[in-house]
C-alpha positions in Angstrom: 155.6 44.4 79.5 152.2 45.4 77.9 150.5 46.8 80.5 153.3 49.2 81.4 154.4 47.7 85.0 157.7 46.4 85.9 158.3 43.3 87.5 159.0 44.2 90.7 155.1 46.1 91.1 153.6 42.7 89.6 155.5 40.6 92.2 154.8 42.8 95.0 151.1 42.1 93.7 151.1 38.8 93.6 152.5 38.9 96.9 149.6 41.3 98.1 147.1 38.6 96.6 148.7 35.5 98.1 148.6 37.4 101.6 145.0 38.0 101.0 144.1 34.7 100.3 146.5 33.5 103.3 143.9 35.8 105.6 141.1 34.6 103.8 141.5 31.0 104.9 142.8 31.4 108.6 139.0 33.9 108.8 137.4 30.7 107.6 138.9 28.4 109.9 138.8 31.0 112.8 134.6 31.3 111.8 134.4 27.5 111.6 135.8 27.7 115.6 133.5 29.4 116.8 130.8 28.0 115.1 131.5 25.1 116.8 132.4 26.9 120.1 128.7 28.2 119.9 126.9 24.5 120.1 124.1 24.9 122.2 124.1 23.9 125.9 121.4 22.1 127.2 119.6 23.2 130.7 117.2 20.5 131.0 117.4 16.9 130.5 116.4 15.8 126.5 115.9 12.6 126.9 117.9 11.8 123.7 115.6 13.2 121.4 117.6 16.6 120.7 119.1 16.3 117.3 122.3 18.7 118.2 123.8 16.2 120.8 126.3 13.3 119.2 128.9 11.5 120.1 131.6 14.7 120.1 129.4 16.6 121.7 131.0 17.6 125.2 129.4 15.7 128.1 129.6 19.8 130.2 126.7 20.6 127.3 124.5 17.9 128.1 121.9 17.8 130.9 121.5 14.4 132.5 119.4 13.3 135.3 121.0 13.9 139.1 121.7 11.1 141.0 118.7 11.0 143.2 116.3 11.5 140.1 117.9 8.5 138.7 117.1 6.6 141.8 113.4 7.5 141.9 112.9 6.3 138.7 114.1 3.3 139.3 112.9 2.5 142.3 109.4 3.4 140.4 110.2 1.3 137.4 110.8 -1.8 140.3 107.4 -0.4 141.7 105.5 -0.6 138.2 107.1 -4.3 137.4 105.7 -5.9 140.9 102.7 -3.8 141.0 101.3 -3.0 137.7 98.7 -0.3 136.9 95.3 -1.7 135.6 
């Protein structure tokens, strides 16, 4: 005992410290949560070219194209292949 403590003050130290750490990872992981919680939604359509959208991203944060938007594209895409602009 050179520094002048008894064992029972340097384990209850060493218990304070391994507590410490033990909080010290669970903040992490609860910041790394919500981080990810956070990802942006999308209000319009992005037409793939937004670089925060993968394949884990949530389909409720992506924008498609409604129904009847699809449709008219379509129906112009038919359009444009029997009657083609000059």
């Amino acid at each position: 005992m050179a520094d002048g403590r008894s064992d029972s003050a340097k384990e209850e130290e060493d218990a304070k410290v391994r507590i410490l750490i033990e909080k010290g990872k669970e903040g992490k992981k609860e910041m790394i949560d919500k981080d990810k919680e956070k990802s942006p939604t999308h209000d319009k359509e992005t037409h793939g070219t937004s670089n925060d959208i993968g394949r884990d991203t949530p389909i409720e944060q992506v924008k498609g194209p409604g129904v009847l938007e699809r449709a008219k594209e379509e129906i112009e895409a038919v359009v444009e292949a029997i009657h083609p602009k000059k």
